[in-house]
C-alpha positions in Angstrom: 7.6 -17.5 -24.3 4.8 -16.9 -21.7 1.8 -17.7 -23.6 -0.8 -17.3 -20.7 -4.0 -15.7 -22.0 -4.6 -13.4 -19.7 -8.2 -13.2 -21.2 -10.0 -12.8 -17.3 -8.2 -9.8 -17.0 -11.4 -7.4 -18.4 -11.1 -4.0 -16.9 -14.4 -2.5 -16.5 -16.3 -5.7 -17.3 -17.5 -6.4 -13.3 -20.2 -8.9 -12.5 -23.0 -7.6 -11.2 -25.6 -8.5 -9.0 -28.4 -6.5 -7.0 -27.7 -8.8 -4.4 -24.7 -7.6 -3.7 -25.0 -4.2 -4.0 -27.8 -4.2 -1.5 -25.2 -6.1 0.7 -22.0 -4.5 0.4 -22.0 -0.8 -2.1 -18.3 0.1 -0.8 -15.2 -2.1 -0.2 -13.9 -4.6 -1.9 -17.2 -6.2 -3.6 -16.4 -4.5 -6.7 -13.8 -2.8 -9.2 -10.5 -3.1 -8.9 -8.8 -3.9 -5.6 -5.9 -1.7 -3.7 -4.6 -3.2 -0.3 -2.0 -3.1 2.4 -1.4 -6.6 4.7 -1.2 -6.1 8.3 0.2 -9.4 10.4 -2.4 -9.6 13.6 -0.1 -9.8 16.6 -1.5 -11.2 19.5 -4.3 -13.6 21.1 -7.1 -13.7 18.8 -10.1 -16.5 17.7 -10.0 -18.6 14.4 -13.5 -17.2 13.5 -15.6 -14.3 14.5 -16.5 -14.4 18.0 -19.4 -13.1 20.0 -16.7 -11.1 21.8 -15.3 -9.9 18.4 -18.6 -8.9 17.2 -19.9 -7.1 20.2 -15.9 -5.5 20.4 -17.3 -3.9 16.9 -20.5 -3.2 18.0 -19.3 -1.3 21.3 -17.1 0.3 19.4 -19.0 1.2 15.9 -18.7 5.0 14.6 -20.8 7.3 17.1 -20.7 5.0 19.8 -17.7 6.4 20.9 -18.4 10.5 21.2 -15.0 11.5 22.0 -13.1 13.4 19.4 -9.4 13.4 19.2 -7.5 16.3 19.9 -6.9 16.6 15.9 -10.4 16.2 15.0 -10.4 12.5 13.9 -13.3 10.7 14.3 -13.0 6.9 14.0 -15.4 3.9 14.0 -16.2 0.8 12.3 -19.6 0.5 10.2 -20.7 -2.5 7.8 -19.3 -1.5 4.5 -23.0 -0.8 2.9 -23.2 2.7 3.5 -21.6 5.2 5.6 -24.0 5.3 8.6 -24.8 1.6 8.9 -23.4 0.3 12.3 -25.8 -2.8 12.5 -23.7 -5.3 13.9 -26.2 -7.5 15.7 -25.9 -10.2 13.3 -22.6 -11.7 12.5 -23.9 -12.7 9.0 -23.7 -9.2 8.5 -20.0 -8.7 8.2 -18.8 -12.0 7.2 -18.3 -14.0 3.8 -16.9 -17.8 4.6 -14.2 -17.3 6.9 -13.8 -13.7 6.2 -14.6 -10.2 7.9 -15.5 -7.6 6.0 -16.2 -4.5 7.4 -15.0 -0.9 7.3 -13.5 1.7 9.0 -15.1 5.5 9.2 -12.9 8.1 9.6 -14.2 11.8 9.8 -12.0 15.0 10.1 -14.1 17.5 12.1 -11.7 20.3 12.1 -11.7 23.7 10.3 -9.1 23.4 7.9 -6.4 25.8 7.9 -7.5 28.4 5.2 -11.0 28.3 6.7 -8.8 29.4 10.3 -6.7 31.7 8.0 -9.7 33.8 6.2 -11.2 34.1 9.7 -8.1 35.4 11.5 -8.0 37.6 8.2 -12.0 38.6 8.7 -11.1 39.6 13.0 -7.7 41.7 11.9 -9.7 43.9 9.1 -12.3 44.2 12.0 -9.7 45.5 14.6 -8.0 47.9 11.9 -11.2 49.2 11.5 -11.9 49.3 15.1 -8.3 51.2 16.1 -8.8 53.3 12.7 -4.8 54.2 12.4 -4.3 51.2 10.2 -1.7 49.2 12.5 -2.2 46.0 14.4 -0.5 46.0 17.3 0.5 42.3 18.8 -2.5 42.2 21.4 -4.5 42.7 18.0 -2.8 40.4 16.1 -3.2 37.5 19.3 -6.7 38.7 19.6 -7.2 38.0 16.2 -6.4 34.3 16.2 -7.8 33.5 19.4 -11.4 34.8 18.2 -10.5 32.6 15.0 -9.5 29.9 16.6 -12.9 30.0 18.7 -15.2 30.7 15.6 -13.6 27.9 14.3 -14.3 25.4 17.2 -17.8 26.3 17.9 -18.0 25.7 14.1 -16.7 22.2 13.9 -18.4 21.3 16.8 -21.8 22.0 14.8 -20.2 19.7 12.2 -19.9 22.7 9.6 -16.9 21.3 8.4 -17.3 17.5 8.7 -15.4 15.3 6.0 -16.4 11.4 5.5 -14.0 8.6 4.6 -14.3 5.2 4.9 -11.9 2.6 4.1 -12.5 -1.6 3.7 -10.5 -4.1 5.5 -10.7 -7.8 5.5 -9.8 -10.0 8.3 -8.5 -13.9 8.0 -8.5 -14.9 11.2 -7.8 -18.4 10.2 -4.2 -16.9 8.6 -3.9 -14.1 10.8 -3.6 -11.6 8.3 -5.5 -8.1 7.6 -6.0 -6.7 3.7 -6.5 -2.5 3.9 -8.1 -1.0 1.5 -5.7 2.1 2.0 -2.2 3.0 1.8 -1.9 6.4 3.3 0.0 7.2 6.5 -2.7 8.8 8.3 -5.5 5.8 7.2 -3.0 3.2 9.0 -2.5 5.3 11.7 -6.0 5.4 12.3 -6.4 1.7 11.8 -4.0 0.1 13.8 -4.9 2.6 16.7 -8.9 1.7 16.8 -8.0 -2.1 15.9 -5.6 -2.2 19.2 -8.7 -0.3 21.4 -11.2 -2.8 19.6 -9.6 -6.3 19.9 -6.3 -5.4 22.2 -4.6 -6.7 19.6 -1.6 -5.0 17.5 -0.9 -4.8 13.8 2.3 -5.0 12.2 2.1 -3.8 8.4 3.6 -6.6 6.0 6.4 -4.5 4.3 9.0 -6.0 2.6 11.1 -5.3 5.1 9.2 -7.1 7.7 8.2 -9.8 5.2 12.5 -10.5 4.5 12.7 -11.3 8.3 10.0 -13.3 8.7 10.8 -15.5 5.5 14.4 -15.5 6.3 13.6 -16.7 10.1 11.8 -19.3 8.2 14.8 -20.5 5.8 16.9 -20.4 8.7 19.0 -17.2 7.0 18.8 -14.6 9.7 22.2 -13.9 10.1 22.9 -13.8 6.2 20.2 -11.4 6.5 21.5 -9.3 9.0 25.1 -9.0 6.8 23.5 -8.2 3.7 24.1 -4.5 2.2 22.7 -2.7 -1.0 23.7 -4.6 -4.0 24.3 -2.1 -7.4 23.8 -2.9 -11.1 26.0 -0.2 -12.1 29.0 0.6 -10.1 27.8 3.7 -7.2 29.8 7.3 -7.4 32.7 7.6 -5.9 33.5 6.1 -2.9 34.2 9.6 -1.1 30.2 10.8 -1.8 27.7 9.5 0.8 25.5 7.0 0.0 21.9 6.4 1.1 21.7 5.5 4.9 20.1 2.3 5.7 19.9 1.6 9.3 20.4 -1.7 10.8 17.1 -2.5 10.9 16.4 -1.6 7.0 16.1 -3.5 4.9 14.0 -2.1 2.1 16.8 -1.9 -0.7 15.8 -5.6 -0.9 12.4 -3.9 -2.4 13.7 -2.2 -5.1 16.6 -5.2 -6.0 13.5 -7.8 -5.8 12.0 -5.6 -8.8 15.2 -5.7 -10.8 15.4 -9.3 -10.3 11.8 -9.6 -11.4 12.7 -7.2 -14.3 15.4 -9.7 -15.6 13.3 -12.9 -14.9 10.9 -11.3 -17.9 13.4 -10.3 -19.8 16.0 -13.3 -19.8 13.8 -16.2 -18.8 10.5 -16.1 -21.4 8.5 -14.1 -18.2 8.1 -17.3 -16.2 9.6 -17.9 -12.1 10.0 -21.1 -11.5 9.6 -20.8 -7.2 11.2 -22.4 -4.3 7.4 -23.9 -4.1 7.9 -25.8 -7.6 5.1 -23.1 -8.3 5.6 -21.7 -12.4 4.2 -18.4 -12.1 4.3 -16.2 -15.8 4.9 -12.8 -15.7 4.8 -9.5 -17.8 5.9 -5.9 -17.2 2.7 -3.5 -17.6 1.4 -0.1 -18.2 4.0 1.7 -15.8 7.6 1.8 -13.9 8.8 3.9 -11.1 12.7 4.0 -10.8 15.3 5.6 -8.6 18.4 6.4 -8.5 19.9 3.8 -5.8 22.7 7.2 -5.0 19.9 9.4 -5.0 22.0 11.3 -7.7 20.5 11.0 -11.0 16.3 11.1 -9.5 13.2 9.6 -10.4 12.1 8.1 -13.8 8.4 7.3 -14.5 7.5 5.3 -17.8 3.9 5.2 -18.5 3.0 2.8 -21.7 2.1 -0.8 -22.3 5.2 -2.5 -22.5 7.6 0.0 -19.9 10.4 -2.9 -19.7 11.6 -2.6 -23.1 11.1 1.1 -23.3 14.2 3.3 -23.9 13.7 5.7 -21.3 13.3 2.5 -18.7 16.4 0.8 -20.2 18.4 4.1 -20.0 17.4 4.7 -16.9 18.3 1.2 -15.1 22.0 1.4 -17.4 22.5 4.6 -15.2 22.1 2.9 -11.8 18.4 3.3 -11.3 16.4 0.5 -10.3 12.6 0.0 -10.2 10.6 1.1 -6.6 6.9 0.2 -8.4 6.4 -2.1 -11.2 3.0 -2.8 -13.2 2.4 -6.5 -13.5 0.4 -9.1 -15.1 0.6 -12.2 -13.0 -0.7 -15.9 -13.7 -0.4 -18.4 -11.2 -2.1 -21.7 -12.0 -5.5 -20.7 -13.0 -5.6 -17.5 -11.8 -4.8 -14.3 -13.7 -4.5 -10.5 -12.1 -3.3 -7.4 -13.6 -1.7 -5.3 -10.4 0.7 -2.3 -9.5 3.6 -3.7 -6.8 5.5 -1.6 -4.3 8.5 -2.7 -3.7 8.9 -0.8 -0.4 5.6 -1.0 1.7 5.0 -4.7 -0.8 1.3 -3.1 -1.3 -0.7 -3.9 -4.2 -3.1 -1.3 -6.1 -5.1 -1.8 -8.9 -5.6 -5.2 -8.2 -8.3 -6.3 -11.4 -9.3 -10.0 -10.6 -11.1 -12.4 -12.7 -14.3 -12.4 -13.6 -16.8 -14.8 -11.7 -19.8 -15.9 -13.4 -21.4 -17.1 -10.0 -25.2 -16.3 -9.6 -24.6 -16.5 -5.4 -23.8 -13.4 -3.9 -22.4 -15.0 -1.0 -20.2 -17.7 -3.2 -19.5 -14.3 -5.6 -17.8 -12.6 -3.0 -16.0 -15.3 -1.5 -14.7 -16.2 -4.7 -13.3 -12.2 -5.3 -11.9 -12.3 -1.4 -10.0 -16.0 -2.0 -8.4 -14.3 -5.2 -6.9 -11.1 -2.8 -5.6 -13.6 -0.9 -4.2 -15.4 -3.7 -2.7 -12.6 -5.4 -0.6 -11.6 -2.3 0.8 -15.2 -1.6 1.8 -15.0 -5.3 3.7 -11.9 -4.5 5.2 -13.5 -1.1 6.0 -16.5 -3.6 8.0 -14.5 -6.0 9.5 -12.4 -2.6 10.9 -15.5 -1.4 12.2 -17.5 -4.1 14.4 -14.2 -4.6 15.3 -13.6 -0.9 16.9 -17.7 -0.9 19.1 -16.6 -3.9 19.8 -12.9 -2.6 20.9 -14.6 0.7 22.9 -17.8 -0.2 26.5 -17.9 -2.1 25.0 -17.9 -5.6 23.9 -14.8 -5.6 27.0 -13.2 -6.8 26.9 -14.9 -10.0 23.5 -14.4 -10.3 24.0 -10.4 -10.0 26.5 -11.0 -11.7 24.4 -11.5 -14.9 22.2 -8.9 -14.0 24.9 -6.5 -14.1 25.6 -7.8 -17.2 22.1 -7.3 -18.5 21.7 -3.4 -17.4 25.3 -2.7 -18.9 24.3 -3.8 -22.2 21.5 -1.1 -22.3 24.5 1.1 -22.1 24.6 4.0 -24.8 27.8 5.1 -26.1 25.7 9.0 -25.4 24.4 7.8 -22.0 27.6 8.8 -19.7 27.9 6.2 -16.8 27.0 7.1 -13.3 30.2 8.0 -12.5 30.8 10.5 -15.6 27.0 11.4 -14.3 28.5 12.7 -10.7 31.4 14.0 -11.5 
């Protein structure tokens, strides 16, 4: 059985030093830790340059006035507090061989039922105005342009001004960014101002992108190029249309990598032995996300402490789902996490790392960043011991046993998927 502890894993119980708070109050100094790996691709130092740090000062928040077209405002800032864009001193913004810094993004625009309640306000004015209770469509154009002009000379006052700011580490050494954010809209603004910062694009470490890079690696490209959706439980009829995966997909390896991990816990005492003769113990957590692999049967969400062995997971997997985010508690060596995996975008929220007794805020910190970094090599351990077995000839027997496995949580009541679809 897995009979790691788990004790570090105290949510809640954070060290804390004044220190540090007076160094960094945002970020990821503190609480638990959610993050999306970027690859840096392109030229770039080992360490933090002067270059790189005057790149950051040249282009911290309010140096650059221009406002884009949708009202985004970007700019990096020192992840104290929102308006600090001190970046004279490199000691500032760096923790042993790591970056840490932020990026500010405000929306400046009216939002749309501000715009709305305006365009509302002109109309009952022009009613009003015409007094026999019809808007004609100058009226009605009228309308919206004097909105749309209230609204601008508004945002341009800052009346409607929204603050964000999200952390991001940079290893330069490794070449790798950790994004405190996992929104569309955060990344977009990210890898936009890191290109016009550095010259220097970012590719986001899915687990699509991670399969080619690992399988460039174990010399398996083609095998990954022929590989197609694998199925636990036989898929509808062969006349219904499946999910489309283009050429260039390959994130049904996301959700299968889950399963797999699923039936590691389940048949093999919760610990992966890896293709790095690294034991890493596992446990299924607090919650599971599954989908139907047809997208026939939707979307099943279990939400307790032990969502492996729960009926409503077991049903849900015997009727071809399989899992897109699991909860797990990971151990690997002498480190311990509690985190929530995607399968798809391979980003990891509520990261809680061990505690670390040290006194030094600089050797504090350093400690929390080494164990983000550690925590996503454990995942790209676990990602490519699977990926060697999913692409070499044993993997039919192994799914094999895995189809094996979800069959047996079968219910006589539980009509298979092809009963489901009929």
């Amino acid at each position: 059985m897995f009979t790691h502890s788990l004790a570090g894993i105290v949510p809640g119980s954070w060290h804390q030093n004044g220190d540090i708070d007076r160094k960094f109050n945002m970020g990821f100094s503190s609480g638990s830790v959610t993050f999306q790996r970027y690859y840096l691709a392109g030229e770039h130092p080992t360490s933090l340059s002067e270059t790189w740090l005057k790149a950051f000062e040249e282009n911290a928040f309010g140096a650059e006035t221009e406002v884009r077209s949708d009202g985004i405002e970007t700019g990096w800032i020192v992840p104290t507090h929102y308006y600090d864009v001190d970046f004279s001193d490199e000691s500032r913004v760096t923790v042993g061989r790591f970056i840490h810094v932020a990026i500010r993004v405000d929306r400046t625009n009216a939002p749309a039922a501000i715009v709305r309640s305006y365009r509302a306000q002109e109309e009952q004015a022009a009613l009003f105005a015409n007094g026999n209770g019809v808007l004609s469509a100058q009226d009605k154009r009228m309308a919206k342009e004097a909105a749309m002009d209230r609204a601008e000379k508004e945002a341009r006052k800052g009346n409607f001004r929204r603050i964000n700011a999200y952390p991001l580490l940079i290893d330069l050494q490794k070449g790798v960014l950790y994004f405190g954010a996992l929104g569309a809209g955060a990344s977009e603004s990210l890898t936009t101002l890191f290109a016009k910062t550095f010259g220097v694009s970012l590719v986001a470490a899915t687990m699509d992108e991670l399969s080619c890079r690992m399988a460039e690696r174990g010399k398996l490209t083609r095998e990954l190029d022929d590989a197609s959706p694998s199925f636990l439980v036989d898929p509808p009829n062969s006349d219904m249309d499946l999910p489309d995966f283009p050429g260039n997909d390959r994130s049904f390896l996301g959700r299968e990598f889950l399963a797999w991990l699923w039936h590691a816990v389940q048949t093999s005492e919760g610990l992966v032995n890896t293709r790095l003769n690294q034991q890493i113990g596992l446990v299924i957590c607090d919650s599971m996300k599954l989908n139907c692999c047809a997208e026939v049967t939707g979307t099943t969400t279990v939400t307790c402490d032990g969502p492996a062995t729960a009926p409503e997971a077991r049903a849900a997997l015997s009727l071809g789902k399989l899992p897109t985010k699991l909860g797990l508690m990971v151990a690997r060596g002498a480190n311990e996490w509690s985190l929530q995996l995607d399968g798809k975008k391979a980003s990891i929220s509520r990261l809680i790392l061990q505690r670390d007794e040290d006194d030094d805020p600089e050797a504090f910190l350093e400690g929390r960043f080494n164990q983000i970094v550690q925590a996503g090599q454990a995942v790209d351990e676990l990602f490519d011991t699977f990926l060697h077995a999913r692409l070499n000839a044993g993997w039919k027997n192994e799914l094999g046993h895995m189809r094996q496995w979800a069959e047996s949580f079968r219910s006589p009541t539980v009509p298979a998927l092809q009963r489901a679809t009929a």
